[in-house]
C-alpha positions, 0 to 999 in steps of 0.5 A: 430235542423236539421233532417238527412233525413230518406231513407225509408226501409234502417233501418234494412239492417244492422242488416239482413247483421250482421245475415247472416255473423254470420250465415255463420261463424257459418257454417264454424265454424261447419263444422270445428268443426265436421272434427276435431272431426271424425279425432279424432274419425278416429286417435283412431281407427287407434291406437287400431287396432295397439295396437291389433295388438302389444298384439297379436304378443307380445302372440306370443313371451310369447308363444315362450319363453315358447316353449323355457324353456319347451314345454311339457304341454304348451298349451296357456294362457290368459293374460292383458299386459296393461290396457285394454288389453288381449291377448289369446294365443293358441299353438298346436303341429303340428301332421304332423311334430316332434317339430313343433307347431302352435302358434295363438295369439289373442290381443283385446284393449277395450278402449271403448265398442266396442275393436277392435281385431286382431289376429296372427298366426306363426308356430315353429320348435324347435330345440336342437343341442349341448345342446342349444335350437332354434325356427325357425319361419316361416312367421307371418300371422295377421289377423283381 
């Protein structure tokens, strides 16, 4: 039987070369792993702050179309659009101007424990010419 000569401390190169690589793809592999993790985290908050941001101007026109019907009395309410969602509605009446009022609206999306809050603000004058009633609104102002 013929023996292959042995090159002395060339057994374990292999398997250290086999460690390293593995390592290195572990790496990579993580890093990906862990920017694909904080887009996601970053894509979410992007889509409760617009969820926010939607409840509070959609306060705005439940207040609207309540000034519309009656607006004796009318000084706000709270209510959950969508799950997870509030909107707290707040109207004032404007002492400086007749039929003027001031609309704050203010949407939190809770998904998590932390929500996220926006608020806006519009101001209304209502209107009666010939029997039908109009809102003119200025400019919406949304705050966070």
């Amino acid at each position: 039987m013929k023996r292959t000569p042995r090159v002395p401390g060339r057994r374990g190169v292999a398997a250290v070369w086999v460690m390293v690589l593995l390592s290195v793809i572990t790496v990579v592999i993580a890093t990906i792993a862990a920017q694909f993790v904080a887009g996601h985290r970053s894509l979410a908050h992007r889509h409760d702050q617009l969820q926010a941001v939607w409840l509070a101007r959609s306060g705005v026109e439940i207040a609207a179309a309540r000034l519309l019907t009656d607006p004796t009395g009318y000084t706000g309410e709270t209510v959950e659009l969508v799950p997870g969602g509030r909107v707290r509605i707040e109207v004032r009446a404007d002492p400086d101007a007749r039929d003027t009022f001031l609309i704050t609206s203010e949407g939190r999306y809770a998904v998590n424990d932390i929500g996220v809050l926006r608020s806006v603000t519009r101001r209304f004058r209502r209107t009666v010419e010939n029997g039908q009633v109009r809102l003119e609104g200025g400019a919406v102002e949304v705050r966070k």
